[in-house]
N, C-alpha and C positions, 0 to 999 in steps of 0.2 A: 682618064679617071675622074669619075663627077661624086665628091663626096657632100651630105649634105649637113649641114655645118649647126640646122636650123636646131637640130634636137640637141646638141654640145652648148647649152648654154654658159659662158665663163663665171666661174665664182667671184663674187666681188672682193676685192682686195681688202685683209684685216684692219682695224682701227689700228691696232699694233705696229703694220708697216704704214702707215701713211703718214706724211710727212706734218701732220698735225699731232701727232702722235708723238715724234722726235721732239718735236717742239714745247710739249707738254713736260718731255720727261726733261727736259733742258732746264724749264722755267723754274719743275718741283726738284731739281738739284740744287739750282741756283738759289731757292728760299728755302733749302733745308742747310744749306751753308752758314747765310746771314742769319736765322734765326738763332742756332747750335752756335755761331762765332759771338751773336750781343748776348743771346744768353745765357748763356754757356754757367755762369755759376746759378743759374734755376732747375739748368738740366743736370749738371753732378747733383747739388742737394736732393732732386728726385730719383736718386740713381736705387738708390737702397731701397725706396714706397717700388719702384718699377719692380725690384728684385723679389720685394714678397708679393706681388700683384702675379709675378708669372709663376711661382706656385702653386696656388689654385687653378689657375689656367692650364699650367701644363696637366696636372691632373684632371681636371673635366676632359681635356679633349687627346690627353695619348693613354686614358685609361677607361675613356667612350663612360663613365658614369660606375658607377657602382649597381645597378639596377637593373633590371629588365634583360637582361642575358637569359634566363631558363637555369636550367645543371647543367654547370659542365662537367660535372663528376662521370656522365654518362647514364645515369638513372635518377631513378626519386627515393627521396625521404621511406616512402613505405616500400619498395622496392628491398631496398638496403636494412630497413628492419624485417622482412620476411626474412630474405637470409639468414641474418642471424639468428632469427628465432626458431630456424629448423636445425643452426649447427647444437650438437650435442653441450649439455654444462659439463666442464670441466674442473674437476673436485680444488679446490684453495691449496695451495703449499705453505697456508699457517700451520696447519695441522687443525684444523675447525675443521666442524662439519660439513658435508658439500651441501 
């Protein structure tokens, strides 16, 4: 059996697994410890600014913007007044004129 190898080229290994990587995430644990542990009464007093800061945020990005969608009603504006303007008037229950 002669298989030929030349055209399988291997993908290179992710930044994610390589051991510069482990090491990365090691160092940014290690100085989110020390930072959170000296500063710790900077980061509660910003606890409340961080709270109304992800308000706005959550809203731009799990509500994609207010804008630019189209209808999603399914139709348009003049669509939805033809309709109506062909259904018949229906005389008032004041007792007025229709």
């Amino acid at each position: 059996m002669n298989h030929d190898h030349s055209q399988h080229a291997p993908e290179p290994a992710s930044f994610w697994r390589s051991r510069y990587a482990i090491g990365l995430l090691v160092l940014g644990g290690i100085a989110a410890y020390l930072l959170l542990s000296e500063h710790r009464a900077h980061f509660l007093g910003a606890l409340p600014f961080l709270l109304l800061l992800a308000c706005p945020l959550m809203h731009v990005f799990m509500h994609h913007g207010h804008g630019g969608h189209g209808g999603h009603h399914g139709g348009t504006e003049a669509s939805d007044q033809g309709d109506n303007a062909s259904a018949p008037s229906q005389p008032s229950k004041t007792g007025g004129q229709p």
